[in-house]
C-alpha positions in Angstrom: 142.1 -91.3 37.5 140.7 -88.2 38.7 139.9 -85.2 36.8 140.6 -81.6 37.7 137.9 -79.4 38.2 138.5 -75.5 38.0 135.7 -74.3 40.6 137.0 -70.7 40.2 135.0 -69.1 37.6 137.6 -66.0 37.1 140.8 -68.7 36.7 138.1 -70.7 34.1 137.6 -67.4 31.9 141.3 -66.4 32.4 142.9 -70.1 30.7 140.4 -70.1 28.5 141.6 -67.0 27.0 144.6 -67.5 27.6 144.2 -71.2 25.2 143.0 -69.3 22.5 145.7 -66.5 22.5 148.1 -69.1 22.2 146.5 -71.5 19.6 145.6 -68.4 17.5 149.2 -66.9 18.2 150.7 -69.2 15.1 147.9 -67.3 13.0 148.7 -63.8 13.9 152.0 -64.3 13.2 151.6 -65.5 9.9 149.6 -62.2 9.1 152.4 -59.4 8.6 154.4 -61.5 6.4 151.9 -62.0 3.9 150.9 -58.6 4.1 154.6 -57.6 3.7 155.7 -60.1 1.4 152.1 -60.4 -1.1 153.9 -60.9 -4.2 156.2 -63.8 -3.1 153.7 -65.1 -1.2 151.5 -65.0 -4.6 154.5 -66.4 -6.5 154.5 -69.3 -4.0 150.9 -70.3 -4.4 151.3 -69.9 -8.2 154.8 -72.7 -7.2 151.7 -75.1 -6.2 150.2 -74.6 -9.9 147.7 -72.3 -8.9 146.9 -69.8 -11.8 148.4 -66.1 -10.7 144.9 -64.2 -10.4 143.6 -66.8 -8.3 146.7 -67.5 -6.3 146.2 -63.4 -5.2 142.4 -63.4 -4.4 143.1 -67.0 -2.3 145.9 -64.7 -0.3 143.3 -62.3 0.1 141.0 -64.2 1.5 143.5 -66.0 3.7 144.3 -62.7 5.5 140.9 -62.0 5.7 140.3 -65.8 7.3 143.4 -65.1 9.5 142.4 -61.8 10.5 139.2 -62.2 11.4 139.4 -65.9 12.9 141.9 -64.9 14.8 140.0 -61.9 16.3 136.5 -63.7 16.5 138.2 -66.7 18.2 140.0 -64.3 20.9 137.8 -61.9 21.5 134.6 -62.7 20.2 131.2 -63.4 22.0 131.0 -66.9 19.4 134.6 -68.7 19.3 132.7 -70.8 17.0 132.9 -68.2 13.9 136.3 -67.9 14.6 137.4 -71.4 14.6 135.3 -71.6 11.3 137.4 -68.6 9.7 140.4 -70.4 10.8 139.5 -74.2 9.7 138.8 -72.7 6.7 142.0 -71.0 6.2 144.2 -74.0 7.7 142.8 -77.3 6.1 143.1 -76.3 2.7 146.6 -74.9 3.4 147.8 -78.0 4.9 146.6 -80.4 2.4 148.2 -78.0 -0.6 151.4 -77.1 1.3 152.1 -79.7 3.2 150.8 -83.0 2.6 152.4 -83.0 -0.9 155.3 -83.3 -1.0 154.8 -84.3 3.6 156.4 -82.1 5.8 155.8 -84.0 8.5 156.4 -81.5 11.0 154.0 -79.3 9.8 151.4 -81.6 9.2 151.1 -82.5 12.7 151.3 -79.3 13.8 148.6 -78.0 11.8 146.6 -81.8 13.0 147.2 -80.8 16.4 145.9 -77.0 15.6 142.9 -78.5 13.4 142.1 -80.5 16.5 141.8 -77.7 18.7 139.7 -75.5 16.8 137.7 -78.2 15.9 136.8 -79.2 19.8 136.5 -75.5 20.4 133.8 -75.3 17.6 131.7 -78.4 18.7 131.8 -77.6 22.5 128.3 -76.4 24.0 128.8 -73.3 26.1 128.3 -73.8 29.5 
């Protein structure tokens, strides 16, 4: 089978921006409503048996991963950094939200997310 090849530099740089806008597009969404809703979203985490002081720094933090992964893996001049924020954000979420009890749909969502970030932060820059 043959693979495509992109020769076009300018199409290159445009999907590959494109990709990451919409991979981190599930992220930035998830941003406001954290924000908005902190103290149910606290409450939540607490749900999982998370103590309540820790349950708010670990929403903290996850804004600050979302926020910053999101805008490093957009617009930054290292996706890597980015995909690092974001990893660290999502695999922790996944395995405490959503493994148990499985949502299946959202585990392999967040797999299929996890595998893009993660073959965005081994590729070598060409």
């Amino acid at each position: 089978m043959k693979s495509i090849t992109l020769k076009n530099k300018g199409i290159k740089t445009f999907l590959d921006f494109l990709a990451r806008v919409a991979i981190s597009a599930i992220f930035i969404s998830a941003i406001p409503g954290k924000i908005a809703g902190f103290g149910r979203t606290v409450e939540y985490i607490s749900s999982k048996g998370i103590p309540d002081p820790i349950a708010s720094i670990l929403l903290v933090g996850a804004i600050i991963c979302l926020t910053l992964g999101s805008g490093f893996f957009i617009f930054g001049g290292n996706q890597k950094i980015g995909s690092a924020f974001l990893l660290l954000f999502l695999i922790p979420t996944t395995l405490i939200f959503h493994v148990f009890p499985f949502h299946q749909r959202a585990v392999f969502m967040n797999l299929g997310l996890i595998g893009g970030l993660l073959i965005s932060a081994l590729r070598e820059p060409k």
